[in-house]
KEKE-737796 format. One line per field, with one value per residue (C-alpha): residue number from 1; x, y, z; chain; residue in one letter. Coordinates in nm, 2 decimals, m for minus. Layout:
k [NUM	...]
c1 [X	...]
c2 [Y	...]
c3 [Z	...]
c [A	...]
r [a	...]
% end
This chain:
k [1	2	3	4	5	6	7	8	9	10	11	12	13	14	15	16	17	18	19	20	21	22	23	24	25	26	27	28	29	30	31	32	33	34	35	36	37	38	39	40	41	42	43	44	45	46	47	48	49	50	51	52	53	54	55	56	57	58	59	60	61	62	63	64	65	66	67	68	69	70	71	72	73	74	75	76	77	78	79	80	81	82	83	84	85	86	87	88	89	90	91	92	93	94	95	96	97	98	99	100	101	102	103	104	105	106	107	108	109	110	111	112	113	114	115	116	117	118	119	120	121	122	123	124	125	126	127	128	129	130	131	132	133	134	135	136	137	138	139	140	141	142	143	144	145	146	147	148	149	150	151	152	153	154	155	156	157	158	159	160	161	162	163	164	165	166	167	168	169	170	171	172	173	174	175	176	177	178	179	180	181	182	183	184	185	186	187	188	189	190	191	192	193	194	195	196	197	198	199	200	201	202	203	204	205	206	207	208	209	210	211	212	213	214	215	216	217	218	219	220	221	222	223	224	225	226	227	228	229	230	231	232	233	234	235	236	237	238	239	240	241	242	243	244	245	246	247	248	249	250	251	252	253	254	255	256	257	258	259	260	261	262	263	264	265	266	267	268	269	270	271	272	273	274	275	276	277	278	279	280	281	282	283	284	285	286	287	288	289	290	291	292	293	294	295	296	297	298	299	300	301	302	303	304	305	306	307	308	309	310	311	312	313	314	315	316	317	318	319	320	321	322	323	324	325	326	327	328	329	330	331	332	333	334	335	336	337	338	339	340	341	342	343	344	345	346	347	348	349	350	351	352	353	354	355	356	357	358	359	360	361	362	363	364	365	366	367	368	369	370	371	372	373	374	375	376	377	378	379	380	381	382	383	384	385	386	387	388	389	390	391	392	393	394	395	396	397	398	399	400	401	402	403	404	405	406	407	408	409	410	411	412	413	414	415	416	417	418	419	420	421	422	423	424	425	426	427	428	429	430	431	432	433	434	435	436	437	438	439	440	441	442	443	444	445	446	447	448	449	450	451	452	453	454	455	456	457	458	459	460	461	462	463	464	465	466	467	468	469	470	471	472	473	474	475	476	477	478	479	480	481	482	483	484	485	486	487	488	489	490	491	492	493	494	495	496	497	498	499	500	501	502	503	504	505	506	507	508	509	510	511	512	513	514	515	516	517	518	519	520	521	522	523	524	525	526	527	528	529	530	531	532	533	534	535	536	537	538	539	540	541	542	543	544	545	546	547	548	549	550	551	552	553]
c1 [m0.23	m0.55	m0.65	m0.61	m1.01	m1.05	m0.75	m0.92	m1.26	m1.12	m0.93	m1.04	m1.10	m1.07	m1.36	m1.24	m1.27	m0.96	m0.77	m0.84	m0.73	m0.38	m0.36	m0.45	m0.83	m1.11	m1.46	m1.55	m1.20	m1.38	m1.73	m1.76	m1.87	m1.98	m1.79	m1.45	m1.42	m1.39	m1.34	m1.14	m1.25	m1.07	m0.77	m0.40	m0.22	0.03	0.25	0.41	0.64	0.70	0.97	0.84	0.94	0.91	0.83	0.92	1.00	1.18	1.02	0.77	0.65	0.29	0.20	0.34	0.63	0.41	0.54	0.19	0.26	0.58	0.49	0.20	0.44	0.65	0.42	0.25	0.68	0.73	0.45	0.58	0.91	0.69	0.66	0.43	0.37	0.05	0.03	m0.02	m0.16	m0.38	m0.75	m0.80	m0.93	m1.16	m1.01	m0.74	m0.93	m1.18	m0.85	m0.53	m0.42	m0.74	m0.72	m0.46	m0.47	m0.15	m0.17	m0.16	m0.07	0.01	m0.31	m0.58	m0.91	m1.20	m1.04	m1.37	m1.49	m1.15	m1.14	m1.46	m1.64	m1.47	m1.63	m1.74	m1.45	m1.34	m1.75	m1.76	m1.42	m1.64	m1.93	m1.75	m1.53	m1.89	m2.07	m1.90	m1.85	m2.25	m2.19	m2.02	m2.22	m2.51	m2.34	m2.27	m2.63	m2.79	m2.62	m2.22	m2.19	m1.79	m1.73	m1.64	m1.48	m1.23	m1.29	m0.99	m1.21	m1.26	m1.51	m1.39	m1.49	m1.35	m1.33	m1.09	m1.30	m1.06	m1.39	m1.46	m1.08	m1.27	m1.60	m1.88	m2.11	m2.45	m2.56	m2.93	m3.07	m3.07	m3.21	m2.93	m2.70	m2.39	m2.24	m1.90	m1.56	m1.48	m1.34	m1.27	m0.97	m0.98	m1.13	m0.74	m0.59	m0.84	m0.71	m0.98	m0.82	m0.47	m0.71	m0.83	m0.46	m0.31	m0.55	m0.55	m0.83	m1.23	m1.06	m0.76	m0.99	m1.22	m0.94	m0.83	m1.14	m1.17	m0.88	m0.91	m0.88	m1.17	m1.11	m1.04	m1.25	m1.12	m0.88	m0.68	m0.78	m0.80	m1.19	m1.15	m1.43	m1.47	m1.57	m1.87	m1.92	m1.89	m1.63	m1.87	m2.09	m1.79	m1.65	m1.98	m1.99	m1.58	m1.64	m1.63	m1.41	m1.17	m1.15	m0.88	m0.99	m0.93	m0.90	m0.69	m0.39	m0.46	m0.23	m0.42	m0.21	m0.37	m0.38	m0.55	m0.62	m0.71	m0.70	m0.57	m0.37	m0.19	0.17	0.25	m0.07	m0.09	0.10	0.08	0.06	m0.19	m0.31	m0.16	m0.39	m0.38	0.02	0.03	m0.26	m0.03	0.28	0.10	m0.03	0.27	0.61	0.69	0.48	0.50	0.33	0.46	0.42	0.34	0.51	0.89	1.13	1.19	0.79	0.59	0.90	1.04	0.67	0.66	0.91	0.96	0.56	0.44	0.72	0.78	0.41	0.38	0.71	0.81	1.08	1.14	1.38	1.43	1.36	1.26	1.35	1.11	1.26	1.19	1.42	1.08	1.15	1.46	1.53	1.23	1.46	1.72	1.43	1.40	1.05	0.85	0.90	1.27	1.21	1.33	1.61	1.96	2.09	2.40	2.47	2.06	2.08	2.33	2.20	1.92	2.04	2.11	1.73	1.76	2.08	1.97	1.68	1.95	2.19	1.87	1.74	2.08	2.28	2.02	1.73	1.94	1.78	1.88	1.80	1.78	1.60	1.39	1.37	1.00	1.11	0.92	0.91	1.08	1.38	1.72	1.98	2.25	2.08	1.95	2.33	2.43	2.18	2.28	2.64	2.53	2.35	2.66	2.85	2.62	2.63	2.29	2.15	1.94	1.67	1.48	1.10	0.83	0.57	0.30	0.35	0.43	0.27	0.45	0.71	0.82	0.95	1.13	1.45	1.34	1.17	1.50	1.69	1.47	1.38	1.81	1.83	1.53	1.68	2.06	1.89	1.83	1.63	1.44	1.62	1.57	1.71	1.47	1.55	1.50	1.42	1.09	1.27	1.38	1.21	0.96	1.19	1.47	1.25	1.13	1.48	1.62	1.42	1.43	1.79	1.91	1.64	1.57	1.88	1.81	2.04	1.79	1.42	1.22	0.87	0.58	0.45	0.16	0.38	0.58	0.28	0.17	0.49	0.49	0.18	0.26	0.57	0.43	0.20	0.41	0.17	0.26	0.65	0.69	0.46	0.63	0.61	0.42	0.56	0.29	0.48	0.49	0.56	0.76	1.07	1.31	1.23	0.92	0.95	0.76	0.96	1.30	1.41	1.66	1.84	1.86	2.09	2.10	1.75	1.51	1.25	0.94	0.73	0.38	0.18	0.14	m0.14	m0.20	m0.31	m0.37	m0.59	m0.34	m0.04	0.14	0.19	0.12	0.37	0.19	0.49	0.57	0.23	0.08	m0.29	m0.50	m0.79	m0.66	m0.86	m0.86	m0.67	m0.79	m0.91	m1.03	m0.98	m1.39	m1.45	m1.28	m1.53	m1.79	m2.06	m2.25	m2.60	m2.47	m2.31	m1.91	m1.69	m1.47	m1.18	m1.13	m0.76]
c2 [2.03	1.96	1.65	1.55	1.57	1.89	2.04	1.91	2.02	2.41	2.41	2.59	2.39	2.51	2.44	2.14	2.35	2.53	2.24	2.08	2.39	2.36	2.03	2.25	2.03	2.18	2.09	1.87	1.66	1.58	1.51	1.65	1.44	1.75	2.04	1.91	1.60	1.43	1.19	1.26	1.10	1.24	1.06	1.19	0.87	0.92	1.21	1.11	1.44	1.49	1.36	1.09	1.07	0.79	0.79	0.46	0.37	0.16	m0.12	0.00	0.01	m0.10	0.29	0.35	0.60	0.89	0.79	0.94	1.27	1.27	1.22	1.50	1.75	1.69	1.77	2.10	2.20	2.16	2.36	2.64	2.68	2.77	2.43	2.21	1.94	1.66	1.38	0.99	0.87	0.52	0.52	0.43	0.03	0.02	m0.23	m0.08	0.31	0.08	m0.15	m0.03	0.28	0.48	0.72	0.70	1.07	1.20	1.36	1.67	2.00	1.74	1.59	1.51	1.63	1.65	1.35	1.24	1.16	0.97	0.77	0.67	0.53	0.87	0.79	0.45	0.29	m0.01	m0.11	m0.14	m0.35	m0.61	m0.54	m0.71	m0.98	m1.13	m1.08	m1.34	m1.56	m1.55	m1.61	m1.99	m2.06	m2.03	m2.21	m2.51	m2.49	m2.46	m2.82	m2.70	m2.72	m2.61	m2.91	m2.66	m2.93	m2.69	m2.29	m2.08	m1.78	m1.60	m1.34	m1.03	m0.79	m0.44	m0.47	m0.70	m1.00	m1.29	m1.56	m1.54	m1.66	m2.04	m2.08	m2.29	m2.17	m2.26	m2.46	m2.55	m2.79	m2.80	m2.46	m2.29	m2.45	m2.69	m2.69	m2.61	m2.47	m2.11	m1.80	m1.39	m1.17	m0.83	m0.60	m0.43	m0.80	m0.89	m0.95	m0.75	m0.43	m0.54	m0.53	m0.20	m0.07	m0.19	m0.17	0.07	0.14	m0.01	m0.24	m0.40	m0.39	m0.63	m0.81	m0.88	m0.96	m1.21	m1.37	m1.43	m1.76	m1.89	m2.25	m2.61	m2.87	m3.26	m3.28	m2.98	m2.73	m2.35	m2.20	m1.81	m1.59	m1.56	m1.93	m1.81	m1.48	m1.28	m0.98	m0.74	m0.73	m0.68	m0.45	m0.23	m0.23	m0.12	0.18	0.50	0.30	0.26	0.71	0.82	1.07	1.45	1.59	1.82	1.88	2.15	2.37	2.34	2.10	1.84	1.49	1.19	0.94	0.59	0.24	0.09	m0.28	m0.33	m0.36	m0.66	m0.93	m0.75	m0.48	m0.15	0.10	0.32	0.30	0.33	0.55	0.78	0.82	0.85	1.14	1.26	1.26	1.42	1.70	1.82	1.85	1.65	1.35	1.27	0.86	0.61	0.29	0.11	0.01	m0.08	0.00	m0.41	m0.44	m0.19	m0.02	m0.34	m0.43	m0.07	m0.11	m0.44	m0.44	m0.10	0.08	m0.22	m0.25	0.17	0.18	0.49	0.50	0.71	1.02	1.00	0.75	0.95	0.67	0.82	0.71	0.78	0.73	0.62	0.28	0.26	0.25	m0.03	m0.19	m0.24	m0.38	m0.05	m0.10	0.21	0.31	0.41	0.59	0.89	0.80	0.89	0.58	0.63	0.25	0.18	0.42	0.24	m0.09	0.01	0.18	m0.16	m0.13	0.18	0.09	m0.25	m0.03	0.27	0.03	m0.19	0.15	0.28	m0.02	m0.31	m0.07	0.23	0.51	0.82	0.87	1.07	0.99	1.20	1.24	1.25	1.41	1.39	1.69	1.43	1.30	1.39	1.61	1.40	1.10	1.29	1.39	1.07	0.95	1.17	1.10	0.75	0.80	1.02	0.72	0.54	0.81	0.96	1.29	1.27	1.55	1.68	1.69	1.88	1.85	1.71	2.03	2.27	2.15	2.18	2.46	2.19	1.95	2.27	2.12	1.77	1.93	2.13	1.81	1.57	1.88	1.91	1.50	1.51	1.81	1.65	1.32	1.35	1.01	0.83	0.47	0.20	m0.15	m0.45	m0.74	m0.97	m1.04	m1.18	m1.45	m1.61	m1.90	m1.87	m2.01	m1.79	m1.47	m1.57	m1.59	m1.34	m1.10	m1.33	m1.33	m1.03	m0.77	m0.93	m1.10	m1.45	m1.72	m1.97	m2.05	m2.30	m2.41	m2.61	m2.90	m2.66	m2.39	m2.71	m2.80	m2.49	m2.36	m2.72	m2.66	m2.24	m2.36	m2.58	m2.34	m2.12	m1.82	m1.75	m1.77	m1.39	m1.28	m1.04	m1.22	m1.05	m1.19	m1.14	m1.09	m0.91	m0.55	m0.52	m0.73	m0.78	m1.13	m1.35	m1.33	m1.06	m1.08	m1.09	m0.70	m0.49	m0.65	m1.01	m1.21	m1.58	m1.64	m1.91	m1.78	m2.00	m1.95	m2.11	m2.09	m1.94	m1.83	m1.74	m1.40	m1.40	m1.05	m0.88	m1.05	m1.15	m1.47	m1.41	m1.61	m1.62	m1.64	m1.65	m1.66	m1.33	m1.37	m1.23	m1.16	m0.97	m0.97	m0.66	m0.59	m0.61	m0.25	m0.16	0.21	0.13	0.12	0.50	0.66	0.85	1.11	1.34	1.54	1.74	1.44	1.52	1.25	1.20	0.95	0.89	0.89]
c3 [2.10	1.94	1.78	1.41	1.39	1.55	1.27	1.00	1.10	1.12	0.82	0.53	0.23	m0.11	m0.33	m0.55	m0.85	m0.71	m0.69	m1.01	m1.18	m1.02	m1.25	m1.56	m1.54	m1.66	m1.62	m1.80	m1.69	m1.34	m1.17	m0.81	m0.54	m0.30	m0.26	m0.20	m0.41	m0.74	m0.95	m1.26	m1.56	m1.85	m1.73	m1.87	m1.83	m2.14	m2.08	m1.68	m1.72	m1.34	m1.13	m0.90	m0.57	m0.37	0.06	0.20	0.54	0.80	0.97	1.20	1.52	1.59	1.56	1.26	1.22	1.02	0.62	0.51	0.73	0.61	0.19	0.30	0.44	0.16	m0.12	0.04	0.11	m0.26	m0.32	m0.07	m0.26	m0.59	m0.75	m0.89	m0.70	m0.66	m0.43	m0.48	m0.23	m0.13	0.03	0.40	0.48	0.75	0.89	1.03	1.12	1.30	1.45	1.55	1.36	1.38	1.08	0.72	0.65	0.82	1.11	1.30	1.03	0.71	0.61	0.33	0.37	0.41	0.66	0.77	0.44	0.30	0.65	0.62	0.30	0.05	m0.28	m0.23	m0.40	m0.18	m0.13	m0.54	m0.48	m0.20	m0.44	m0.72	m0.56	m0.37	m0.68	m0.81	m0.52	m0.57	m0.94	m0.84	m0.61	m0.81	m1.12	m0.88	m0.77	m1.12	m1.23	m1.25	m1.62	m1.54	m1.36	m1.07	m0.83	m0.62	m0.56	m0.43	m0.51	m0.12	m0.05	0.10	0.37	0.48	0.82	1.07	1.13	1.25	1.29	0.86	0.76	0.74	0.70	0.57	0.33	0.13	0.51	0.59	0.29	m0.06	m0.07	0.01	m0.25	m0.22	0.10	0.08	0.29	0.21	0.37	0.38	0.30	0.38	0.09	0.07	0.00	m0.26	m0.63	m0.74	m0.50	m0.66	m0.99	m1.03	m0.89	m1.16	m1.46	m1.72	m1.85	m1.87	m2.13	m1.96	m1.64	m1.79	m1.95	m1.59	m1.42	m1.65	m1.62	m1.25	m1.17	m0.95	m0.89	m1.06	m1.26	m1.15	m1.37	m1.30	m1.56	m1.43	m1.44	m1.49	m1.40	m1.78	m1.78	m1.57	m1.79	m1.44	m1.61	m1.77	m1.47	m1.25	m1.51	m1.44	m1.08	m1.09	m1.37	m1.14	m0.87	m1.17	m1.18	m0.95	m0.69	m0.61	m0.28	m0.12	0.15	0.43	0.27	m0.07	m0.24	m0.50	m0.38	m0.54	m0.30	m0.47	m0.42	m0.09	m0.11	0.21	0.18	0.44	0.22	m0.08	m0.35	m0.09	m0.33	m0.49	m0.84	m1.09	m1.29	m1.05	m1.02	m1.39	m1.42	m1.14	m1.32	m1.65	m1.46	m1.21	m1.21	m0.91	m0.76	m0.44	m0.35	m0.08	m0.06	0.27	0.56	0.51	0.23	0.15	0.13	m0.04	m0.15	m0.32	m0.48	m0.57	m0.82	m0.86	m1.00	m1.03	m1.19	m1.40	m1.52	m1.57	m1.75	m1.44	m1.18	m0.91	m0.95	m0.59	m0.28	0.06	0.39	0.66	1.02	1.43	1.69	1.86	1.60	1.59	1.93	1.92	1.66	1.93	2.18	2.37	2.53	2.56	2.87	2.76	2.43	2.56	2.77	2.61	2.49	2.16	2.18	2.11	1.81	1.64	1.71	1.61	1.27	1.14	1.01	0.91	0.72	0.55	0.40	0.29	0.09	m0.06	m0.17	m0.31	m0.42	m0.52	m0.69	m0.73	m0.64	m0.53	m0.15	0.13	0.52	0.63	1.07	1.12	1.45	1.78	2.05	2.31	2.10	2.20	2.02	2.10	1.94	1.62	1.58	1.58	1.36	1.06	1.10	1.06	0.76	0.59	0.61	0.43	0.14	0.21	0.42	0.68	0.74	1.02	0.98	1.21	0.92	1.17	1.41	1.12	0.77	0.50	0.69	0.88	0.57	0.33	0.40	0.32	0.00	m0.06	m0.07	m0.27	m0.55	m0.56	m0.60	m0.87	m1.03	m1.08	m1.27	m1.64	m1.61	m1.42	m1.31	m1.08	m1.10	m1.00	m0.75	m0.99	m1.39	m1.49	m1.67	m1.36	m1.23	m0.97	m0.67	m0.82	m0.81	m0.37	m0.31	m0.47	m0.29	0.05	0.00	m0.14	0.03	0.32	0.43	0.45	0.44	0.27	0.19	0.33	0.15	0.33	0.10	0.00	m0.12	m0.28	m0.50	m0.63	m0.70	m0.89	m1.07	m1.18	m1.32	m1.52	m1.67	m1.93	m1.94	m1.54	m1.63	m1.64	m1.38	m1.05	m0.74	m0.46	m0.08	0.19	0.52	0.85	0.84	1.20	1.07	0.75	0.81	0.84	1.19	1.37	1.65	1.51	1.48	1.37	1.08	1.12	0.90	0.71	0.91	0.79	0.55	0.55	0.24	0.34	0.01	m0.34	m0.49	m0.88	m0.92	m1.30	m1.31	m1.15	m1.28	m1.00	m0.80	m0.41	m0.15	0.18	0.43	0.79	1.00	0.82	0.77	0.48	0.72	1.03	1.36	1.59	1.88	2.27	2.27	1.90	1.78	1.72	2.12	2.13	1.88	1.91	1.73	1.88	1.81	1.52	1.36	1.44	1.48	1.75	1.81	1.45	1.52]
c [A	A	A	A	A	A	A	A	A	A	A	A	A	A	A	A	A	A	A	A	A	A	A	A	A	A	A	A	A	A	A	A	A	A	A	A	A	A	A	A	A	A	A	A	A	A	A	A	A	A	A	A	A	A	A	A	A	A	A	A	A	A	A	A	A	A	A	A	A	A	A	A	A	A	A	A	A	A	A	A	A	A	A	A	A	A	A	A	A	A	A	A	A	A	A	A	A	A	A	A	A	A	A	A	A	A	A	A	A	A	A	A	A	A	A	A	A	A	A	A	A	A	A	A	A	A	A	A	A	A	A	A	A	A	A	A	A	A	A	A	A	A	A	A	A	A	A	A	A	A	A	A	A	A	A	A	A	A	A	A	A	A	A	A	A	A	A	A	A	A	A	A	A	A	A	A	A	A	A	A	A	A	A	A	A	A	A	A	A	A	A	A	A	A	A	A	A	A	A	A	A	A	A	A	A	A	A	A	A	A	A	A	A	A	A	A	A	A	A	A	A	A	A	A	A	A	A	A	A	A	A	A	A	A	A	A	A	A	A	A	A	A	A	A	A	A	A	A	A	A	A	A	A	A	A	A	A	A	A	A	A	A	A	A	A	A	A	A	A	A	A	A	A	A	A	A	A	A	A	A	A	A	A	A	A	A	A	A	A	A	A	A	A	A	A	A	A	A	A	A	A	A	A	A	A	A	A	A	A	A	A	A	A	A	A	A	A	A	A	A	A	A	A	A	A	A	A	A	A	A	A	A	A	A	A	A	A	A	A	A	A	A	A	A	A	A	A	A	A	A	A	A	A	A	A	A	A	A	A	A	A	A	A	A	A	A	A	A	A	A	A	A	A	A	A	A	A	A	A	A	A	A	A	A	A	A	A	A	A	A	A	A	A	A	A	A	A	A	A	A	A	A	A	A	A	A	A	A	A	A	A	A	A	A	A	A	A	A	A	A	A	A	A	A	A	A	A	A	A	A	A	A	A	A	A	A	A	A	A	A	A	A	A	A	A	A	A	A	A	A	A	A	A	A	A	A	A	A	A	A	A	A	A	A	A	A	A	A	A	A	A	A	A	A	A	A	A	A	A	A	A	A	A	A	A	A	A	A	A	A	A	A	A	A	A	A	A	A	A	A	A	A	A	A	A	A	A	A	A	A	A	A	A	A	A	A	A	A	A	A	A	A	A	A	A	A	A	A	A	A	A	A	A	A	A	A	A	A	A	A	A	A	A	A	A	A	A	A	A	A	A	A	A]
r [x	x	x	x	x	x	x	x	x	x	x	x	x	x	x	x	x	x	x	x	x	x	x	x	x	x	x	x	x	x	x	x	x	x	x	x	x	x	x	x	x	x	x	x	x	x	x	x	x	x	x	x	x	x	x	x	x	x	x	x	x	x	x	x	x	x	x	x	x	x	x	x	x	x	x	x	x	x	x	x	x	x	x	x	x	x	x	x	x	x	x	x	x	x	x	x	x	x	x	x	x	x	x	x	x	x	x	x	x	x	x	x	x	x	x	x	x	x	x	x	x	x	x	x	x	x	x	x	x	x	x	x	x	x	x	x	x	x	x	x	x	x	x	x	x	x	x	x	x	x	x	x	x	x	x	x	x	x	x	x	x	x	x	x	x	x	x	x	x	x	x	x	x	x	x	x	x	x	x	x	x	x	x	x	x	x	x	x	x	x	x	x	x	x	x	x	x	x	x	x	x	x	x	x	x	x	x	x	x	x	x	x	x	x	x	x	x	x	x	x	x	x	x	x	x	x	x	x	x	x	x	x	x	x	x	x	x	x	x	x	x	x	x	x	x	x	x	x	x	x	x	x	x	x	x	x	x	x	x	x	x	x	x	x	x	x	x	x	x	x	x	x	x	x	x	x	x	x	x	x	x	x	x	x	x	x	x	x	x	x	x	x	x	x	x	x	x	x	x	x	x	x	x	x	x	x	x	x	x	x	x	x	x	x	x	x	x	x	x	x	x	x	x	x	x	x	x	x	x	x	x	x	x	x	x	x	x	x	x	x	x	x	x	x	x	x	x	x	x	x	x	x	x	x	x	x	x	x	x	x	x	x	x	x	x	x	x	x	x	x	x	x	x	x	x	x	x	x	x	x	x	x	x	x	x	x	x	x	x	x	x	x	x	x	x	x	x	x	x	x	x	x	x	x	x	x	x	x	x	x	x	x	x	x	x	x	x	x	x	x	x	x	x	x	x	x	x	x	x	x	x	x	x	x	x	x	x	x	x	x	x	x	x	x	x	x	x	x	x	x	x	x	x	x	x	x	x	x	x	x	x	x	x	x	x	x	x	x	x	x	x	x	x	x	x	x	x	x	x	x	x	x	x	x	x	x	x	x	x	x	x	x	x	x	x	x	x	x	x	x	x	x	x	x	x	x	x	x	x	x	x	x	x	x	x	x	x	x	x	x	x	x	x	x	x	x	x	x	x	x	x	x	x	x	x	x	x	x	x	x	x	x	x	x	x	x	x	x	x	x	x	x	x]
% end
C-alpha cells in the first residue's frame, strides 16, 4: 500500500481555475496562490442554499478514527452520484503534524491537496494568527514600559506559538534590566487555542473582525476594570496583519472536488470548527456542504452548534457519527494487541460511546443521523454485524466506509444515505443544549450534565471567582460557553472510557473571551499548550535532494 505522501504526490491536480469554476467563481472572485490554490475574496456569505451536513465522531483513540477521511470520502461520493457538493474543512496546526498525528488531510484515496502545502504553512494563515496575537503582547509590554498610562496592573493576555512546546505554558518575560521592560509572569497557548484563531473563525467580515479584536480583553487596571486591546489602540494593526487570513481558502480533493480549508481551533481547548466564512461561501455556492467538527460528537459537535450554527443562523440537514471497531473496542479497554480478536461482548460494551453520542445527536440537538463504519481491512464480519443491529435499535443506519482504500467509491452508500436524509428535510433544524439566557453555571451543567453524563459539577476557587466576576458583568450574560476538555472520554477524565455516568465534572477555570463571544471553562487537567510525545512525528521526517517530503504522515 503506498503512503499518503507518495498518493498525493502522483495525483493529478486540476488547475485551481477548474475548481473554482465548479463554485460558479470567476476571476476576479479569487487570487491564486500557485497553481492549485486560492484565496477567495469576493466572498458569497448571504445566500447558504446547500444542505449542510455535519461529520462528527466518537471519542477517539490516540490515532484518531479517520472523521477527515471520512467527511473527504463523503464529498467526492456526492460528487460521483452527479451532485454538487464542496467541502468545509479546518487548516492543519503544526503542532500536532510535527506531534502525534503527523498529517490532517485524510488519508490514503480521500484527501486534500496539494497535502504538502496545507500540512505545512498552506497560505500563511495561522502565522498571521501568531503574528497578531504577539503583536500585541509586544503592544502591553511596551505600554507598561513607556509609563502604563492604562494602569495595566494584571495581563491575562498569553502569546501563542504553533507548535507543542510544553516548557512556554509559564514563563517570565521582559528579564535582564530595565532595558528589557517590566518583568513580569506570562505564558503560551497553542496558535489553534488562541482567541484571535477563535476570532477570525467566527468573524464576518474586515468590520466585525476589527470589532472583535478590539474587544479582546487583555488584562486588569487595580481596581478591577477590563483593559480591551482597544484601550491600547492595537485593533487596526491587528485588523491589517489578519486581512487575507480572514479570505477562506480553495484547494481541491484527489477526485477534483472543491474544498476550502480555513481556520484551525482544536476542538478538546478551543471551538474545533472551521470558519465560518468559509462554510457560508460553501453553502452559497453548492448544494450540499460537507464540514466536521473535531474530535467527539459531545465536543466539537456540541460547540458546532451550540456556537457556530447559532452565530451563522445554519443547522445541519444531517449529522454523519464516524466510528471504528479499532475505538470502540478501545472504549471497552481492549488494548491493542486484541483489536482484531473476535470479541461480541467488547462491541457492545463498547457501543455505549457510540450510543451516548447517537441519542445526544438525535434526541438533545435533533438532527437527523446516520454512523458511518470507517472500516479497517482487519475488522471482523461478525462484529460489523453486530454493530449495525445496534445502531437500528437506536433508530439510525450504520454504513460501511472504505473511502481511505477506494476514494470517494468507497463512501456511495454513506453519500446515498445522507443525500436521502438531506433530501426528506424541508428545513434545516437543530435544538441547542442550552439557551443563552441561562446563567453561566446553568449553561456548564447543562452541557456537563445533559451531554456528557455527569451527575454534578465541581468548581475550584479560581473557576469560583471568575464565574463571580462574568456574572456580574451584564454584557457577558448571553455569551455560549466553550468547555475545554479531553477528547478520549465523555468525561473530564481521560482515563474514564466508554460512557461513564453521574461522574464528577471539575471545572478548573473560566476565561472571558469577549472577541469571540464565548466564555472558555478550562476543565479536567487539559492544557492550552500541549507538549509532544516520547517519539515526535518530527523525529520520523525527512527531505531529500529534490526537496520531497517524507514521513509527513
Amino acid at each position: 500500500m503506498l503512503s499518503d505522501m507518495e498518493i498525493a504526490r502522483a495525483a493529478r491536480l486540476k488547475p485551481i481555475q477548474e475548481i473554482a469554476a465548479k463554485l460558479g467563481l470567476t476571476e476576479d472572485d479569487y487570487e491564486c496562490y500557485g497553481k492549485y490554490k486560492a484565496k477567495i475574496n469576493n466572498i458569497n456569505k448571504d445566500n447558504p442554499k446547500a444542505k449542510l451536513i455535519l461529520v462528527t465522531a466518537m471519542n477517539p483513540t490516540k490515532y484518531g478514527e479517520g472523521k477527515t477521511t471520512v467527511s473527504i470520502g463523503l464529498a467526492d461520493a456526492i460528487s460521483r452520484l452527479g451532485k454538487k457538493s464542496c467541502l468545509a474543512l479546518r487548516e492543519p496546526s503544526l503542532g500536532p503534524v510535527f506531534g502525534i498525528k503527523g498529517g490532517a488531510c485524510g488519508g490514503g484515496y480521500s484527501q486534500v491537496v496539494p497535502m504538502e502545502d496545507i500540512n505545512l504553512h498552506f497560505t500563511g494563515d495561522f502565522h498571521a494568527v501568531t503574528a497578531a496575537n504577539n503583536l500585541l503582547s509586544a503592544l502591553i509590554d511596551n505600554h507598561i514600559k513607556q509609563g502604563n498610562g492604562l494602569g495595566i496592573a494584571n495581563v491575562v493576555w498569553k502569546r501563542c506559538l504553533d507548535l507543542n512546546d510544553r516548557a512556554l505554558r509559564e514563563v517570565r518575560v521582559a528579564l535582564g534590566g530595565d532595558i528589557n521592560g517590566t518583568p513580569r509572569s506570562d505564558g503560551f497557548v497553542i496558535t489553534a487555542a488562541s482567541e484571535i484563531m477563535a476570532i477570525l473563525c467566527l468573524a464576518t467580515s474586515i468590520d466585525d473582525l476589527k470589532r472583535r479584536l478590539g474587544d479582546i480583553v487583555i488584562g486588569y487596571d487595580l481596581s478591577g476594570e477590563e483593559i480591551t486591546a482597544r484601550d491600547l489602540k492595537a485593533e487596526e494593526a491587528m485588523c491589517i496583519l489578519l486581512k487575507e487570513a480572514l479570505k477562506p481558502n480553495l484547494a481541491q480533493t484527489l477526485e477534483g472536488a472543491p474544498a476550502l480549508i480555513h481556520g484551525g481551533p482544536f476542538a478538546n481547548i478551543a471551538h474545533g470548527c472551521n470558519s465560518l466564512l468559509a462554510t457560508l461561501t460553501a453553502m452559497a455556492t453548492s448544494d450540499y456542504t460537507v464540514t466536521e467538527a473535531g474530535f467527539g460528537a459531545e465536543l466539537g459537535g456540541e460547540k458546532f452548534i451550540d456556537i457556530k450554527c447559532r452565530l451563522g443562523n445554519i443547522a445541519p440537514s444531517c449529522a454523519v457519527l464516524v466510528t471504528t471497531m479499532r475505538s470502540i473496542k478501545y472504549n471497552a479497554g481492549i488494548p491493542d494487541a486484541q483489536l482484531m480478536d473476535e470479541n461480541a461482548e467488547a462491541i457492545k460494551k463498547g457501543f455505549e460511546n457510540v450510543k451516548t453520542h447517537i441519542l445526544n445527536l438525535t434526541q438533545k440537538f435533533k438532527v437527523n443521523t446516520v454512523v458511518a463504519i470507517n472500516r479497517f481491512p482487519y475488522d471482523n464480519e461478525k462484529e460489523l454485524s453486530l454493530l449495525k443491529r445496534l445502531c437500528t435499535s437506536y433508530g439510525v443506519k450504520a454504513v460501511e466506509t472504505t473511502c481511505f482504500a477506494e476514494g470517494g467509491k468507497g463512501a456511495e452508500k454513506l453519500a446515498q444515505e445522507v443525500i436521502s436524509i438531506c433530501d426528506q428535510s424541508e428545513k434545516s433544524y437543530a435544538e441547542y443544549a442550552y439557551d443563552l439566557d441561562d446563567g453561566l453555571k446553568k449553561k456548564i451543567e447543562k452541557i456537563a450534565k445533559n451531554i456528557y453524563g455527569a451527575g454534578s459539577v465541581v468548581y475550584s476557587e479560581e473557576a469560583e471567582q471568575q464565574i463571580a466576576k462574568i456574572s456580574e458583568n451584564p454584557k457577558y450574560r448571553r455569551f455560549p460557553v466553550c468547555i475545554a476538555k479531553t477528547q478520549y472520554s465523555l468525561s473530564c477524565d481521560s482515563k474514564a472510557l466508554g460512557a461513564p455516568k453521574n461522574f464528577e465534572f471539575l471545572v478548573k477555570d473560566v476565561f472571558i473571551r469577549a472577541g469571540a463571544g464565548f466564555i472558555l471553562v478550562q476543565s479536567g487537567d487539559i492544557l492550552l499548550m500541549p507538549g509532544l510525545p516520547y517519539a515526535p512525528n518530527a523525529t520520523k521526517m525527512s527531505i531529500n535532494s529534490k526537496g520531497e517530503i517524507f514521513g509527513l504522515s
